[in-house]
C-alpha positions as CSV (number, residue, x, y, z in Angstrom):
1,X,0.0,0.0,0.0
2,X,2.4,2.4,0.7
3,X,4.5,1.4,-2.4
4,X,1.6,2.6,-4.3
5,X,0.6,6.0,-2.5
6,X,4.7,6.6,-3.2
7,X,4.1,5.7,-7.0
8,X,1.1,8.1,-7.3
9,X,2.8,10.7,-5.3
10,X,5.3,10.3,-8.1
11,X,2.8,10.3,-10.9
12,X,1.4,13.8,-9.5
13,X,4.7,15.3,-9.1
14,X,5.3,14.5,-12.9
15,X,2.1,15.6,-13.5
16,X,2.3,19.2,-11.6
17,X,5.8,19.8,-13.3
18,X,4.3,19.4,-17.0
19,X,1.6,21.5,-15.9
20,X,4.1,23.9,-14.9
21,X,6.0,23.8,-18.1
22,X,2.9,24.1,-20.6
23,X,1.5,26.9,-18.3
24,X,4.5,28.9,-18.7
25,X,4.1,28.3,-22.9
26,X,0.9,29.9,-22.1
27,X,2.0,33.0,-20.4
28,X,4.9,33.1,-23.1
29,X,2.7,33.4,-26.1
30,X,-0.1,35.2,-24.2
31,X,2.7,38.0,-23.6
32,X,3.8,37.7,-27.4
33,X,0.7,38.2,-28.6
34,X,0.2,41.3,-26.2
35,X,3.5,42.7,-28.0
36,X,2.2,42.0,-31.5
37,X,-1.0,43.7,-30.4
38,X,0.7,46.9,-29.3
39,X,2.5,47.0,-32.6
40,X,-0.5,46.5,-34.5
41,X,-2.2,49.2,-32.3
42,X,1.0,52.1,-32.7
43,X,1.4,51.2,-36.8
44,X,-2.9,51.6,-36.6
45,X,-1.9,55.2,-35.1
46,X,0.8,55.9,-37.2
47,X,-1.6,55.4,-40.3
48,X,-4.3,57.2,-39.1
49,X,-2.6,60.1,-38.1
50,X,-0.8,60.0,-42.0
51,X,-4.2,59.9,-43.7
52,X,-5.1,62.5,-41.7
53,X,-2.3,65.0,-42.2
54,X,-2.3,63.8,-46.0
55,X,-5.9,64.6,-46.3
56,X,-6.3,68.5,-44.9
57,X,-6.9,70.0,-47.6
58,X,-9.4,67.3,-49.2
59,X,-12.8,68.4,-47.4
């Protein structure tokens, strides 16, 4: 009995520790994508405000 409790022990430990491994991925590409977002957001800006200065005299 206690043979097994020390092998399922073991099993969770294994378990936790991938767990850990694939939750950092996570938090990795979640904090890529954020970055990619940001640059999407300031070249967004940087267009806007082009068009706009392009366009003054258009109205």
């Amino acid at each position: 009995m206690i043979s097994q409790i020390a092998s399922d022990s073991s099993q969770v430990v294994t378990a936790v520790v991938q767990l850990n491994a694939i939750a950092e991925q996570i938090a990795t590409g979640a904090e890529e994508v954020a970055a990619q977002a940001g640059t999407v957001a300031t070249a967004g800006e940087k267009m806007s405000a082009t068009g706009q200065r392009f366009c003054v005299g258009c109205r």
